[in-house]
Backbone as numpy.savetxt, mean C-alpha at the origin, in Angstrom:
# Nx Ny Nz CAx CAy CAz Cx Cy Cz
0.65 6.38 0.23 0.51 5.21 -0.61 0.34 3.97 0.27
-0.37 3.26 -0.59 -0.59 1.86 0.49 1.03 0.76 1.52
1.63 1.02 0.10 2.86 0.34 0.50 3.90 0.70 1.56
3.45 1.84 1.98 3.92 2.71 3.01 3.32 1.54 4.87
2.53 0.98 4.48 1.71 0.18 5.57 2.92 -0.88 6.01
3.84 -1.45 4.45 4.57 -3.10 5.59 5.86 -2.25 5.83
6.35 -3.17 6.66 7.68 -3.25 7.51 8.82 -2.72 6.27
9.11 -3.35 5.30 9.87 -3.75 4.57 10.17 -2.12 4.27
8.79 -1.32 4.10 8.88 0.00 3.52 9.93 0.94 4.45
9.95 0.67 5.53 10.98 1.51 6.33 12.57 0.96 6.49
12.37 -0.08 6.55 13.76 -0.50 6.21 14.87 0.12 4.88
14.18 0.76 4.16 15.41 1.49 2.59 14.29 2.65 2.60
15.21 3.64 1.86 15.32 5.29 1.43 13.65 5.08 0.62
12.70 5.16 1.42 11.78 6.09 0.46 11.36 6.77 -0.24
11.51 6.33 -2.02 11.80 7.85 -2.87 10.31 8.42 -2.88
9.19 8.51 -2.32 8.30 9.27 -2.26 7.87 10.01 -0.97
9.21 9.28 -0.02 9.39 10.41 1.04 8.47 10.38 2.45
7.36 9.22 2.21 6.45 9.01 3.51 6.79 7.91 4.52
6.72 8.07 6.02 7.33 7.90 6.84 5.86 7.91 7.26
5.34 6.31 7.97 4.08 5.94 8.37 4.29 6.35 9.62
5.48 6.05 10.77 5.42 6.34 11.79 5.58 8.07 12.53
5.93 8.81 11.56 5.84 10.18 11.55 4.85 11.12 10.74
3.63 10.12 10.02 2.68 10.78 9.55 1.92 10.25 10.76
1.72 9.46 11.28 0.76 8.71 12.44 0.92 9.87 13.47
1.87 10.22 13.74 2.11 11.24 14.91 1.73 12.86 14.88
1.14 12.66 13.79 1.22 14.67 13.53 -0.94 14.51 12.91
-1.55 12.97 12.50 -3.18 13.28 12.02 -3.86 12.00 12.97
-5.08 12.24 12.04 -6.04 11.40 13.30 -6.09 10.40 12.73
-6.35 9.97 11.65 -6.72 9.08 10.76 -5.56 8.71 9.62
-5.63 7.55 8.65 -4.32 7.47 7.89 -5.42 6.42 6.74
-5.14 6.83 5.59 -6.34 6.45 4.67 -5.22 6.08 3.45
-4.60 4.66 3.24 -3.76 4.02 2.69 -4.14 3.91 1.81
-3.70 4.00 0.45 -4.38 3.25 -1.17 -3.65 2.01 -1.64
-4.79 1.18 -1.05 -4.48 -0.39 -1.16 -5.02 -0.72 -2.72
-3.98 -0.53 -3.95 -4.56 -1.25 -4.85 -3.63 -2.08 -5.16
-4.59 -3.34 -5.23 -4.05 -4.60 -5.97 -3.30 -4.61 -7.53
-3.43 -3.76 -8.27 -2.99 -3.85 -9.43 -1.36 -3.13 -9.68
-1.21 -2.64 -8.45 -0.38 -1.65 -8.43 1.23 -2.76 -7.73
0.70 -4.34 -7.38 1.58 -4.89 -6.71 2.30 -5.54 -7.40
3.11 -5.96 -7.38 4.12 -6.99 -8.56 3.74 -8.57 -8.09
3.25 -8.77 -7.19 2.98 -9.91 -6.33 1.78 -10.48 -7.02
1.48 -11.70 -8.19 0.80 -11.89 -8.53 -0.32 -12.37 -7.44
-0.23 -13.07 -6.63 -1.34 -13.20 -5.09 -1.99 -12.10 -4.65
-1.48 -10.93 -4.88 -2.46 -9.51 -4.92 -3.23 -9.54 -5.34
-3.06 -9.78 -6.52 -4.00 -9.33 -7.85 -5.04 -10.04 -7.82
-4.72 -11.64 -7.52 -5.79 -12.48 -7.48 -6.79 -12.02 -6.48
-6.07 -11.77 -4.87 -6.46 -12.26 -3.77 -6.81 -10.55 -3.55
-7.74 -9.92 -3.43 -7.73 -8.69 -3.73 -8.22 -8.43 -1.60
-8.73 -8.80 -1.38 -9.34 -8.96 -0.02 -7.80 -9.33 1.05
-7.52 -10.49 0.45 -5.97 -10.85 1.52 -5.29 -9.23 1.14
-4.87 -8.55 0.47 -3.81 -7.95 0.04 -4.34 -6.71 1.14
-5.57 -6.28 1.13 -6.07 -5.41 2.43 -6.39 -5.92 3.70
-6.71 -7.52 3.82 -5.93 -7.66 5.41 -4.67 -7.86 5.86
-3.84 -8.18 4.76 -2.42 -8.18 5.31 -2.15 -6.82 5.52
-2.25 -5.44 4.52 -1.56 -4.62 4.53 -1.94 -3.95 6.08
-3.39 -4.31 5.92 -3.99 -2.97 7.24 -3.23 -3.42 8.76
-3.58 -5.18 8.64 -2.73 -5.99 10.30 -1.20 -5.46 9.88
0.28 -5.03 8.87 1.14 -4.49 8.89 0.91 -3.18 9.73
-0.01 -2.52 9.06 0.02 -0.92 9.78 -0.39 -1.22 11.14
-0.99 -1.85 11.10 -1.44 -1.78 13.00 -0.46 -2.52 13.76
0.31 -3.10 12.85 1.41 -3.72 14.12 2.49 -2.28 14.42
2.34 -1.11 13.74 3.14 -0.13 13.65 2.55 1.03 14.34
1.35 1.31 14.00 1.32 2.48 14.45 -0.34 2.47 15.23
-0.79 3.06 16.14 -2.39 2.99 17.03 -2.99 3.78 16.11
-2.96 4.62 15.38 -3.67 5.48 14.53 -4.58 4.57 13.45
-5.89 5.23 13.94 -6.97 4.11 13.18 -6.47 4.36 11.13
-6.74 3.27 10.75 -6.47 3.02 9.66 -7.89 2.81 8.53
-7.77 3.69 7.76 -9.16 3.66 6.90 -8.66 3.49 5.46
-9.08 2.57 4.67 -8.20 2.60 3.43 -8.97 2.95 2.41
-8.82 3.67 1.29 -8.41 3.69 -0.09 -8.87 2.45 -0.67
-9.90 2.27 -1.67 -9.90 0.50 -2.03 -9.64 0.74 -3.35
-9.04 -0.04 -4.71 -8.95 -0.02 -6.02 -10.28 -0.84 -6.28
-11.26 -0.16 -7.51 -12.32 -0.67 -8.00 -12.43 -0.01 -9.47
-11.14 -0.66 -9.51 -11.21 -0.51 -11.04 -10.16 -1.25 -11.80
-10.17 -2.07 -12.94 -8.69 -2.46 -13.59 -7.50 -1.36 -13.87
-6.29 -1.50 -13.96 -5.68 -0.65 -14.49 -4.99 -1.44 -15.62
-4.87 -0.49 -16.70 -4.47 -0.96 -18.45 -3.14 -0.76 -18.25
-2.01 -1.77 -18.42 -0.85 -1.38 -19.01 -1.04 -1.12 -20.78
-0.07 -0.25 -20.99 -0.38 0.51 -22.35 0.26 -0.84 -23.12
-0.03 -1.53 -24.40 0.67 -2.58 -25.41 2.06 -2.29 -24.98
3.00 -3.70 -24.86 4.14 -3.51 -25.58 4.87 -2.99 -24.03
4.26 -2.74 -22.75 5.54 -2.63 -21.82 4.89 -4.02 -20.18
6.08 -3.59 -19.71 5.45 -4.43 -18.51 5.07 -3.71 -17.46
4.76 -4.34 -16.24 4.30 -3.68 -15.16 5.16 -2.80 -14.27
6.46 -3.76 -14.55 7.71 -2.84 -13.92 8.43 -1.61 -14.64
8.33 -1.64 -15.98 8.79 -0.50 -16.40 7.51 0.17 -16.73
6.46 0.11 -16.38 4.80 1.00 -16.43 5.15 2.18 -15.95
């Protein structure tokens, strides 16, 4: 997952279990899914371009393994009636 790219992500228990600096060490390549819609950070959403140079300069301050990303090109629908955080 994209969010796996900042700092912040290794600092607490990962409940989906990926570890950027121990997937970097075992493939060649690391292909992040940077979607903007997926962020709670309304500046994402807007800024769809910043949200993939910040994330990719995070991963490279971490790991030498070239970084190829995943881009979102598409809206995503929250269903009526919930929010983004309980989506």
């Amino acid at each position: 997952f994209g969010r796996v790219l900042w700092d912040w992500n290794k600092k607490r228990i990962d409940p989906i279990g990926q570890s950027l600096e121990e997937m970097a060490a075992c493939i060649d390549l690391i292909s992040p899914m940077l979607y903007p819609s997926h962020y709670v950070e309304q500046y994402y959403k807007d800024n769809p371009c910043q949200l993939v140079m910040d994330a990719l300069s995070a991963g490279k301050d971490r790991v030498s393994t070239p970084l190829r990303p995943f881009l979102q090109v598409f809206d995503r629908a929250i269903p009526y009636g919930m929010s983004l955080e309980t989506y």
